[in-house]
C-alpha positions as CSV (number, residue, x, y, z in Angstrom):
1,X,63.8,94.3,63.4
2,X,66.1,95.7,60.6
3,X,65.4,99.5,60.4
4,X,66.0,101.6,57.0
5,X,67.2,105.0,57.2
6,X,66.3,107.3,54.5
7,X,67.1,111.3,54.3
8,X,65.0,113.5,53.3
9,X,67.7,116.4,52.3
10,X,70.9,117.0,51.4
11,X,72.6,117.9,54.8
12,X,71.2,115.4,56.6
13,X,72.6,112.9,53.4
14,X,76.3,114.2,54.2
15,X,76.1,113.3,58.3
16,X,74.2,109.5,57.4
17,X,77.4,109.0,54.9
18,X,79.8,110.8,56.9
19,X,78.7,108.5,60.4
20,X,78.7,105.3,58.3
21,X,82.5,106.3,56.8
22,X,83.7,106.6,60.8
23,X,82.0,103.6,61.4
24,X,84.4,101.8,59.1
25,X,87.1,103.0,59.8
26,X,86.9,102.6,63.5
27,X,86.3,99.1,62.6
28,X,89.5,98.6,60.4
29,X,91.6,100.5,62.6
30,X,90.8,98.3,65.5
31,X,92.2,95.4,64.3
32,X,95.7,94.4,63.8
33,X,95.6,93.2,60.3
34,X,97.8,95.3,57.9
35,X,95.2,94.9,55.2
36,X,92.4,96.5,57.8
37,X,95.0,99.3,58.5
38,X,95.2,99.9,54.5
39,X,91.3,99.5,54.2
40,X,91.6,102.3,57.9
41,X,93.6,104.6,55.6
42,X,91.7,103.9,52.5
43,X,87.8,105.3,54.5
44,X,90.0,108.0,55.8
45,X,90.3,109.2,52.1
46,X,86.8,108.8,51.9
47,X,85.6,111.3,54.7
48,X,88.6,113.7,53.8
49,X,86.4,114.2,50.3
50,X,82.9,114.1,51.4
51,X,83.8,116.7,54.0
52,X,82.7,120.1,52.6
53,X,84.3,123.5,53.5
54,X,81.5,124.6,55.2
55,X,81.0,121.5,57.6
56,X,82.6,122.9,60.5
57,X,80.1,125.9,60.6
58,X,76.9,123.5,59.5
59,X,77.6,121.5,62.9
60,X,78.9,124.3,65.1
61,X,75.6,126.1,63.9
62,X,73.0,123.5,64.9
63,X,74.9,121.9,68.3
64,X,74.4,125.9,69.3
65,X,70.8,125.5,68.0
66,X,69.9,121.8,69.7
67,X,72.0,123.7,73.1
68,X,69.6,126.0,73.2
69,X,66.4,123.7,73.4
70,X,67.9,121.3,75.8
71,X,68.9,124.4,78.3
72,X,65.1,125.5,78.5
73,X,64.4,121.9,79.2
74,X,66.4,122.4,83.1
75,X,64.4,122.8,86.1
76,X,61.4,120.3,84.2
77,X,60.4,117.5,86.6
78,X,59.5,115.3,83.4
79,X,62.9,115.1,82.6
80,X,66.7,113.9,84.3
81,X,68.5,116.8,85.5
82,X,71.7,114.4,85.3
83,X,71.0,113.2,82.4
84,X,70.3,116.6,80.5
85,X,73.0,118.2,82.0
86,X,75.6,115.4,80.8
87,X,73.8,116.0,76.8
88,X,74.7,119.8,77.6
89,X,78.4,119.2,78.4
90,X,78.9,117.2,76.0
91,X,77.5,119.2,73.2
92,X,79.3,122.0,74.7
93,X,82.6,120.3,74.7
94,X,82.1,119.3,71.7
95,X,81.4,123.1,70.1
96,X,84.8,123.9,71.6
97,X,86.4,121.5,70.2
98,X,85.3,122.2,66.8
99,X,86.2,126.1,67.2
100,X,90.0,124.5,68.3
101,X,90.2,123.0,65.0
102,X,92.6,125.3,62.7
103,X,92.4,125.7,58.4
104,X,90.3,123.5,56.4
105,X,89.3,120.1,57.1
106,X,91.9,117.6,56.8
107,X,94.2,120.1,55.7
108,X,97.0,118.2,57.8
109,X,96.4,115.2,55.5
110,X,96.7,117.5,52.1
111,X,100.3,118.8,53.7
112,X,101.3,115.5,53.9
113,X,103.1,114.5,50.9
114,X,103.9,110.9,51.5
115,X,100.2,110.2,52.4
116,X,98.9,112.2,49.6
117,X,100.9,109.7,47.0
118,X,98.7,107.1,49.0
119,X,95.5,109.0,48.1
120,X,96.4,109.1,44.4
121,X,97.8,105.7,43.4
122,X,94.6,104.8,45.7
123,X,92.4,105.7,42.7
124,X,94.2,103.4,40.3
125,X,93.0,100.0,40.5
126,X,95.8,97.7,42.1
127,X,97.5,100.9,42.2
128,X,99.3,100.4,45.7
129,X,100.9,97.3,44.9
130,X,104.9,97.1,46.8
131,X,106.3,97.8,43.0
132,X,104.4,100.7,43.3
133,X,104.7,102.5,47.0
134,X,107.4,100.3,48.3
135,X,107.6,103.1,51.1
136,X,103.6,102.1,51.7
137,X,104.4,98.3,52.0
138,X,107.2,99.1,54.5
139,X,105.4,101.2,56.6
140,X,102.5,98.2,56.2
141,X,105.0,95.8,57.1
142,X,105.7,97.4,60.9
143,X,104.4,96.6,64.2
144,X,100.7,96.6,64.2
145,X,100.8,99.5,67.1
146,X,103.0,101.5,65.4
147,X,100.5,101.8,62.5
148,X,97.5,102.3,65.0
149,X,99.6,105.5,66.2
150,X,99.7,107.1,62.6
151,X,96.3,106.3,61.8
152,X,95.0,107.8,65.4
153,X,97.2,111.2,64.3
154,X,95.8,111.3,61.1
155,X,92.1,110.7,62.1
156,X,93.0,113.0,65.5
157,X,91.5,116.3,63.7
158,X,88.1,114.7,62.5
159,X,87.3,113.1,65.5
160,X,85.4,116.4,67.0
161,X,83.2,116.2,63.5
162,X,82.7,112.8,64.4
163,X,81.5,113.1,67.6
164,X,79.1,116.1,66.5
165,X,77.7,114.0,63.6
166,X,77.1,111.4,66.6
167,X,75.4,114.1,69.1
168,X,73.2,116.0,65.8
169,X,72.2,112.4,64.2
170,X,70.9,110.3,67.9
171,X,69.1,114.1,68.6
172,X,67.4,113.7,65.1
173,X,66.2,109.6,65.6
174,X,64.9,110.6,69.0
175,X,63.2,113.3,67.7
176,X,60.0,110.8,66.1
177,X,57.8,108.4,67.0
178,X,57.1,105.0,65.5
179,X,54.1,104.3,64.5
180,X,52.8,100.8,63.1
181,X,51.6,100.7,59.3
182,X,50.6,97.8,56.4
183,X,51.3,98.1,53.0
184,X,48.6,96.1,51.5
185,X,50.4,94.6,48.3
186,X,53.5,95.8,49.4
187,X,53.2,99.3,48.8
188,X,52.5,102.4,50.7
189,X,51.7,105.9,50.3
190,X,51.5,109.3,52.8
191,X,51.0,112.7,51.9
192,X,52.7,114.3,54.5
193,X,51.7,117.7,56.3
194,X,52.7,119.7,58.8
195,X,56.4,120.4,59.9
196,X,59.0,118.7,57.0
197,X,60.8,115.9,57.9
198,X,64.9,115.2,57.5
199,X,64.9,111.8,58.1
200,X,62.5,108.6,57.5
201,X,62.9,105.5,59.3
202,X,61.2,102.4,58.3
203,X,61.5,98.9,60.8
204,X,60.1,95.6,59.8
205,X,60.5,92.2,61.3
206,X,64.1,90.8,60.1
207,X,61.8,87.1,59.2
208,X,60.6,89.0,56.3
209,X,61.9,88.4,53.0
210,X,61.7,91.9,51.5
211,X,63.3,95.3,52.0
212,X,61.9,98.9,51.6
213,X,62.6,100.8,48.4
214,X,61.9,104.4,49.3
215,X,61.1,108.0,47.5
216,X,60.4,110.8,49.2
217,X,59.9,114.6,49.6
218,X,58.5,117.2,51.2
219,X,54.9,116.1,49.6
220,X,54.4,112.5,50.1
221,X,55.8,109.1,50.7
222,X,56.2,106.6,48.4
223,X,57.6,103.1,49.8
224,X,57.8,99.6,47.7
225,X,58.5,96.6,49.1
226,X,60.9,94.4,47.0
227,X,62.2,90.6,47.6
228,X,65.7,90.1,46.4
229,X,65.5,86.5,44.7
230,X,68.2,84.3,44.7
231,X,70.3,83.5,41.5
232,X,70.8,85.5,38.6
233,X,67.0,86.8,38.8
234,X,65.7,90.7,39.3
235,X,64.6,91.7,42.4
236,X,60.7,91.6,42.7
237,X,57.8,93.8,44.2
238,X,56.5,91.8,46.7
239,X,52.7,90.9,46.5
240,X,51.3,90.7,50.2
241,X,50.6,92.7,52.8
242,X,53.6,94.0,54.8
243,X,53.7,95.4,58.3
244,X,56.5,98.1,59.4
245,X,57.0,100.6,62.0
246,X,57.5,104.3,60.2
247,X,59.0,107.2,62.1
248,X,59.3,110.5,60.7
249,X,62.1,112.8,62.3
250,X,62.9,116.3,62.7
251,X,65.5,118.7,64.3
């Protein structure tokens, strides 16, 4: 199954973007390769301007909220004591590390003149070249551990945001059911009722040639189904039936 994740406001837009920039870079900055430590550096920029001034609150103020659910779930035989109680540390660790965090977000990187010249040659195309940073292609040219070290102090203050995106985002995709639909013709349609979603998921079986284009808001739900061709030509609506599983989430 290949699953579609589609958010159905704004906040809940910045953690999906926000979880899929610390993705990348934990990828890059895995490896050894200097040119996946500049592409590390390069998604580091990125989360440093999608993260808001009012972040830090945003999550501190909805751990507190999701803390506060979980606790009345203790002493419930339906659910593990062990396993709630390790949710509730970590949620509560995580709120204090958040409230350690000092200034504005990635404030350490803006004081940091040499990695700020980075960040702005970084918008010009082929703008880091050696002719242009030569102090950048040095510290590129060192030991592969060495420039794990710097990235890992640079991404050292975000990691708490990261880990409450983590908690705030698996709470949300838990939070539905799936439940199996068709889409005769390849489109579908729900007016939806009752409590307002934040997130929409849509599965379907990876064998099938098409993928879900979707629009959505706190009325209905609108989903086309759309094969890419191959080549040079437009994408098309698809023309049969379609089964997916569709799971509507809330905090």
């Amino acid at each position: 199954m290949i699953t579609y994740e589609y958010p159905l406001n704004e906040r809940i837009r910045i953690l999906m973007r926000m979880e899929d920039l610390f993705a990348k870079y934990s990828h890059f900055a895995g490896q050894d390769a200097s040119l996946a430590h500049h592409a590390a550096l390069l998604t580091l920029f990125e989360i440093l301007e999608i993260a808001r001034g009012d972040l830090k609150s945003d999550l501190i103020q909805e751990l507190e909220r999701q803390k506060q659910s979980l606790e009345l779930l203790r002493n419930n035989p339906g659910v593990q004591s062990d396993a709630l109680e390790d949710v509730l540390h970590h949620i509560a660790t995580t709120i204090a590390q958040i409230h350690g965090l000092s200034g504005k977000i990635g404030q350490h990187l803006r004081d940091n003149e040499w990695v700020m010249s980075i960040k702005q040659r970084a918008c010009i195309p082929g703008g880091v070249c050696e002719f242009d940073l030569p102090s950048y292609h040095y510290w590129l040219s060192l030991d592969a551990s060495a420039r794990r070290d710097s990235l890992r102090e640079w991404m050292a203050p975000f990691q708490p945001l990261n880990s409450a995106i983590g908690i705030i985002l698996k709470i949300l995709r838990d939070s539905g059911q799936a439940l199996r639909r068709v889409a005769p013709q390849g489109a579908y349609q729900q007016m939806v009722s009752g409590r307002a979603a934040q997130m929409l998921r849509v599965a379907l079986d990876e064998s099938l040639p098409c993928f879900p284009e979707i629009s959505a808001n706190k009325y209905a739900i609108n989903i086309r189904f759309t094969a890419l061709s191959t080549g040079t030509e437009r994408p098309r609506a698809c023309d049969t039936d379609i089964e997916f599983d569709l799971t509507l989430c809330c905090l």
